[in-house]
C-alpha positions as CSV (number, residue, x, y, z in Angstrom):
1,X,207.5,52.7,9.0
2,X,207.9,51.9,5.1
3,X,209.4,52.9,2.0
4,X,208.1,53.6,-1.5
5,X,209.7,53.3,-4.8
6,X,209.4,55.9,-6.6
7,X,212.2,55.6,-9.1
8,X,215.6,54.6,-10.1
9,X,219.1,56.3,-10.5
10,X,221.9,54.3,-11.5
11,X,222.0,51.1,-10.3
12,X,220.1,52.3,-6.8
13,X,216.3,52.6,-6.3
14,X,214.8,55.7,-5.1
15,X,212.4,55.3,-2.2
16,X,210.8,57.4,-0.2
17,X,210.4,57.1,3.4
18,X,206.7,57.6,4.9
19,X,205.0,56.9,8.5
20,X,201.7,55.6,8.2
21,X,200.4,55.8,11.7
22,X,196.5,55.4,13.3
23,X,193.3,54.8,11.7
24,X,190.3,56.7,10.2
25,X,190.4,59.4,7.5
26,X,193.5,60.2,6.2
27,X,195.7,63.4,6.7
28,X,198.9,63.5,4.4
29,X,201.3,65.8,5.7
30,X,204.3,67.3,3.5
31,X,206.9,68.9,5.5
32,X,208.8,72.4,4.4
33,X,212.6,72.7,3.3
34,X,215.2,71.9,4.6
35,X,213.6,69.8,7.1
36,X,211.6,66.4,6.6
37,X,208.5,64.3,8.1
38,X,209.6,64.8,11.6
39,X,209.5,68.2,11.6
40,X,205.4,67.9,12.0
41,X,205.8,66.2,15.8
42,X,203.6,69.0,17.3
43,X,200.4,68.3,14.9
44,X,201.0,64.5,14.9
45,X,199.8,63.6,18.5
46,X,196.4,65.8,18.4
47,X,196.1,64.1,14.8
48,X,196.1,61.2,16.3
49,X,194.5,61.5,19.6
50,X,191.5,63.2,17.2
51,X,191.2,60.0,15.6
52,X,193.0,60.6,11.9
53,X,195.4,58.2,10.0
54,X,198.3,60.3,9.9
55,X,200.9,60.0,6.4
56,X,203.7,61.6,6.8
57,X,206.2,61.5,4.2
58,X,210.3,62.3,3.6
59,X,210.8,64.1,0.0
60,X,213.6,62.7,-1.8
61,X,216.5,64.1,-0.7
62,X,215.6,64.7,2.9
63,X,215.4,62.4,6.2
64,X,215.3,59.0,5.5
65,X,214.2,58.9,2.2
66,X,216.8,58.5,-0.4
67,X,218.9,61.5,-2.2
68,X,219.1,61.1,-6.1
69,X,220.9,63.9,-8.4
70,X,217.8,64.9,-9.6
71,X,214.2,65.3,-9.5
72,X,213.9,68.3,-7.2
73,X,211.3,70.6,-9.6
74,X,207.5,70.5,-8.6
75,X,206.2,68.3,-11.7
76,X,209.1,65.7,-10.0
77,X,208.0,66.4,-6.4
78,X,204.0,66.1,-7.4
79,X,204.5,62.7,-8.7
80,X,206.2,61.3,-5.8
81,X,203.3,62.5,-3.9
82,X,200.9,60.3,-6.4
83,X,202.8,57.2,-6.2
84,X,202.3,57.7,-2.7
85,X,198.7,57.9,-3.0
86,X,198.3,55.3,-5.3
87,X,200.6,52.5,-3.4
88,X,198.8,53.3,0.1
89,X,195.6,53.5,-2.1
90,X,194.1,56.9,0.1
91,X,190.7,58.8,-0.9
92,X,189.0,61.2,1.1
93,X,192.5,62.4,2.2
94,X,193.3,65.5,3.6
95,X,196.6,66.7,1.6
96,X,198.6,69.3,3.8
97,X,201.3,71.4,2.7
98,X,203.7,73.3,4.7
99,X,206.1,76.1,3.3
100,X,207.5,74.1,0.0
101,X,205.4,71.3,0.4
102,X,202.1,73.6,-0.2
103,X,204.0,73.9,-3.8
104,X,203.6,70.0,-4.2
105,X,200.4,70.0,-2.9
106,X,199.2,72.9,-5.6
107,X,200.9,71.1,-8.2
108,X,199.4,67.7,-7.2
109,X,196.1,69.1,-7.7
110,X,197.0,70.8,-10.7
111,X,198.5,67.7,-12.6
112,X,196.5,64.9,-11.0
113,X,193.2,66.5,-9.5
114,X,191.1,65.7,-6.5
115,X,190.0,62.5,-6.8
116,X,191.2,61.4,-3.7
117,X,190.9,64.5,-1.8
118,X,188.5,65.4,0.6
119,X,190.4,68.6,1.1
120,X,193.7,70.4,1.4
121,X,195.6,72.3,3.6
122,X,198.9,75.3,2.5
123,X,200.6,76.3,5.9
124,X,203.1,79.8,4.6
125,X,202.1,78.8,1.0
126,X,204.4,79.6,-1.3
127,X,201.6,79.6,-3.8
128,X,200.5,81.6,-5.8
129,X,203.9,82.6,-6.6
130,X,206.8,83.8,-4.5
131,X,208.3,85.4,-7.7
132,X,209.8,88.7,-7.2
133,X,207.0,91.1,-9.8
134,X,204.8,94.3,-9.4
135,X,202.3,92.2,-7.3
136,X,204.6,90.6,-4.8
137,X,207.9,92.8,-4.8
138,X,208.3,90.9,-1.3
139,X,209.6,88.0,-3.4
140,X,213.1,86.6,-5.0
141,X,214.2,86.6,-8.2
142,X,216.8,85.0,-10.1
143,X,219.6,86.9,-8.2
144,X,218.0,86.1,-4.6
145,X,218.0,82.3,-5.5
146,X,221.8,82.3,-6.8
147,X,222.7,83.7,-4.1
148,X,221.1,81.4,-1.4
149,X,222.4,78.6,-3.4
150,X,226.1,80.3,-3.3
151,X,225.5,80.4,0.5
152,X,224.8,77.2,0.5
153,X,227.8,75.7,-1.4
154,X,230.2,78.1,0.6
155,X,229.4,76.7,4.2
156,X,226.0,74.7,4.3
157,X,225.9,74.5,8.6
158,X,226.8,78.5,8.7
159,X,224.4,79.0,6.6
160,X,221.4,76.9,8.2
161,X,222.4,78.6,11.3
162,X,221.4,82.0,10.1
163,X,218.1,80.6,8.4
164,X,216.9,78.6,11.5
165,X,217.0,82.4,13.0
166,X,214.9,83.5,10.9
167,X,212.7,80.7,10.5
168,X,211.2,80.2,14.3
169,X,212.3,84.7,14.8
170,X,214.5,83.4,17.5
171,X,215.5,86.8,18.7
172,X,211.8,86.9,19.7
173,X,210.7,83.8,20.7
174,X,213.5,81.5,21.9
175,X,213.1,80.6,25.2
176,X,209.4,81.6,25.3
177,X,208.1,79.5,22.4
178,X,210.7,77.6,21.3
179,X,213.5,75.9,23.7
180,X,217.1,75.8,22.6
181,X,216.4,71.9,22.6
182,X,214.2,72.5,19.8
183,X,216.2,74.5,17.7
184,X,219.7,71.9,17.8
185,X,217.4,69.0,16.8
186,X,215.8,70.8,13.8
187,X,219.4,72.3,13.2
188,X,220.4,68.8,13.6
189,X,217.6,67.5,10.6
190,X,218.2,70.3,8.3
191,X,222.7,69.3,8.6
192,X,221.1,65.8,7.7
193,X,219.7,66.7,4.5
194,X,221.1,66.2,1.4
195,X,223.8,68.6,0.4
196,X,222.3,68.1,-3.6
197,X,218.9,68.6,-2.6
198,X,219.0,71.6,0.0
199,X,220.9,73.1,-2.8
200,X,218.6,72.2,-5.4
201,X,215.1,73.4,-4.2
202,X,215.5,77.0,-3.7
203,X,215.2,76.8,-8.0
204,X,211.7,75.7,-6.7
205,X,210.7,79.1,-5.7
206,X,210.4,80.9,-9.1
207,X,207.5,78.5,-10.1
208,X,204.3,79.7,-11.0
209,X,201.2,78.0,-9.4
210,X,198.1,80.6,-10.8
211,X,196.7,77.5,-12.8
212,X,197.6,74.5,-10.7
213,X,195.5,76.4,-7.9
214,X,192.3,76.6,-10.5
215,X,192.1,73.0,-10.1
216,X,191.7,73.3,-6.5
217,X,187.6,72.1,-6.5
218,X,187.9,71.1,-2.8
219,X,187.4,72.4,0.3
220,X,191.1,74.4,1.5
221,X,192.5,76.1,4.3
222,X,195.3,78.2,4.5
223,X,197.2,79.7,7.4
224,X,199.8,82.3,7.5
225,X,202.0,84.1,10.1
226,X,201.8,87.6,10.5
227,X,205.6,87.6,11.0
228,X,206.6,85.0,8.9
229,X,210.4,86.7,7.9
230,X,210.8,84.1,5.1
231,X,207.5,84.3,3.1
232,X,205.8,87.4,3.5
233,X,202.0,87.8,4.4
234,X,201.2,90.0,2.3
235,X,203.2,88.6,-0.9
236,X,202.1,84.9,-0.1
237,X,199.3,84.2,2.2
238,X,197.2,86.9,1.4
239,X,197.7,86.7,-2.0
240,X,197.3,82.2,-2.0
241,X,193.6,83.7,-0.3
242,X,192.8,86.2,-3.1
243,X,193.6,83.1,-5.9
244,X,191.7,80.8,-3.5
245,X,189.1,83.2,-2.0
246,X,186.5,80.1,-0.9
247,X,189.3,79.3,1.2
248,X,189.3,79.4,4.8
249,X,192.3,81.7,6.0
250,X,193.7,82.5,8.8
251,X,196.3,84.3,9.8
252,X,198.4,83.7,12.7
253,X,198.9,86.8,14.8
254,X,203.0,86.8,15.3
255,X,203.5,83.6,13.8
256,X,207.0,83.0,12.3
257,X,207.6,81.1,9.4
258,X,207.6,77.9,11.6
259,X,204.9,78.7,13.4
260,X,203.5,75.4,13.6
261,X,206.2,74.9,16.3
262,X,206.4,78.2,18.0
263,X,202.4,78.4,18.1
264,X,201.4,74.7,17.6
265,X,198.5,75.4,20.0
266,X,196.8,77.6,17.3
267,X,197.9,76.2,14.2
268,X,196.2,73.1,15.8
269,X,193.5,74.3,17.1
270,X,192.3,75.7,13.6
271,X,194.0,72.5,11.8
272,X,191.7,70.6,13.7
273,X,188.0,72.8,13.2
274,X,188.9,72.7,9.5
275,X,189.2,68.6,9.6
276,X,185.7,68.0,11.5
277,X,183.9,70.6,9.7
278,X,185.8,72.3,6.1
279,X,182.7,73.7,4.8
């Protein structure tokens, strides 16, 4: 519906792309990677029809938004998010986070605070770390991130292929919980990305988030699939509730990584408890 500068490369602005749709409190949603602002169709209806103003926003490099060189690191990320705040002018937001987006929102709250948070939601966080170490040996190190990025250069579409299989666990749930339909068009988002940025972010996952998330003074949910392939449960979303144990968590019995597709009903469902009542 809109675009925000955010910046400048060259002789081109950078804007992001946002949807600002209904009224009431806000909910700023922050979609995972590869994929962008679109991908959150199964929460943005109930948002809605439960009476929220619903923000949904492109990162730089992804959908519509536009795709510098540069920026793709979490301090870059995080202040994107701001400007966003600060030109739309929300408070008493709700700031949710899905897969890389829950690193932007930790790192939002770690460089600019809560002020205008009400709460905060991480969907498969990626916080506290996803750092390979002797507390989450379920993680990637330097090697694992070379080598996606190598995969990626080689043949981007082979390789988005083999992740969207592993994203939604199609050998489980395709045809049950998620249609073939389903799986082309977010195929079809994550081609449309930018080759720069999908290449770029997976440097992303080797930040540390420990002290962004001791800033988090706000009621927060997080939710995490008990067969989410890509970020473990027990290296990320039991460990995000350990360094955030006033959280709510819930864990999403079979879930996938995208499990806010393949079991929107719950993911809703719990999305929609924590809004009306977070304490």
């Amino acid at each position: 519906m809109g675009t925000i500068t955010v910046g400048k490369e060259n002789s081109a602005a950078i804007d992001l792309y946002y949807d600002d749709q209904g009224s009431g409190r806000p909910v700023v949603l922050l979609a995972g990677w590869p994929f962008d602002a679109r991908s959150w169709e199964p929460q943005l209806h109930p948002l809605l029809d439960a009476g929220y103003r619903v923000v949904s926003v492109d990162r730089r490099g992804f959908g519509r938004s536009s795709a510098p060189s540069g920026g793709y690191d979490f301090d870059t990320l995080s202040a994107d998010v701001d400007v966003v705040f600060r030109t739309l002018d929300l408070s008493d937001a709700t700031l949710v986070g899905f897969s890389l987006g829950t690193g932007e929102v930790a790192r939002y709250i770690g460089r600019f605070g809560t002020e205008r948070l009400a709460s905060a939601v991480f969907l498969e966080s990626l916080t506290p770390s996803f750092a390979k170490s002797d507390d989450n040996p379920n993680g990637v190190d330097e090697a694992g991130v070379e080598g996606v990025q190598q995969a990626i250069l080689d043949d981007r579409f082979a390789w988005l292929t083999v992740m969207m299989g592993n994203f939604l666990n199609l050998d489980e749930y395709q045809g049950s919980r998620v249609s073939e339909d389903t799986v082309r068009a977010m195929w079809a988002a994550g081609a449309d990305a930018s080759p720069t940025a999908t290449w770029a972010c997976p440097r992303t996952w080797l930040e540390d988030f420990h002290a962004d998330l001791e800033r988090v003074d706000v009621p927060a949910l997080i939710m995490h699939g008990t067969a989410d392939r890509i970020l473990s449960i027990d290296g990320q979303g039991r460990r995000a509730h350990e360094a955030l144990p006033a959280a709510r968590y819930i864990e999403i019995e079979g879930g996938p990584h995208i499990n806010p597709v393949t079991h929107s009903a719950e993911v809703n469902r719990e999305l929609l408890r924590f809004l009306a009542d977070p304490s």
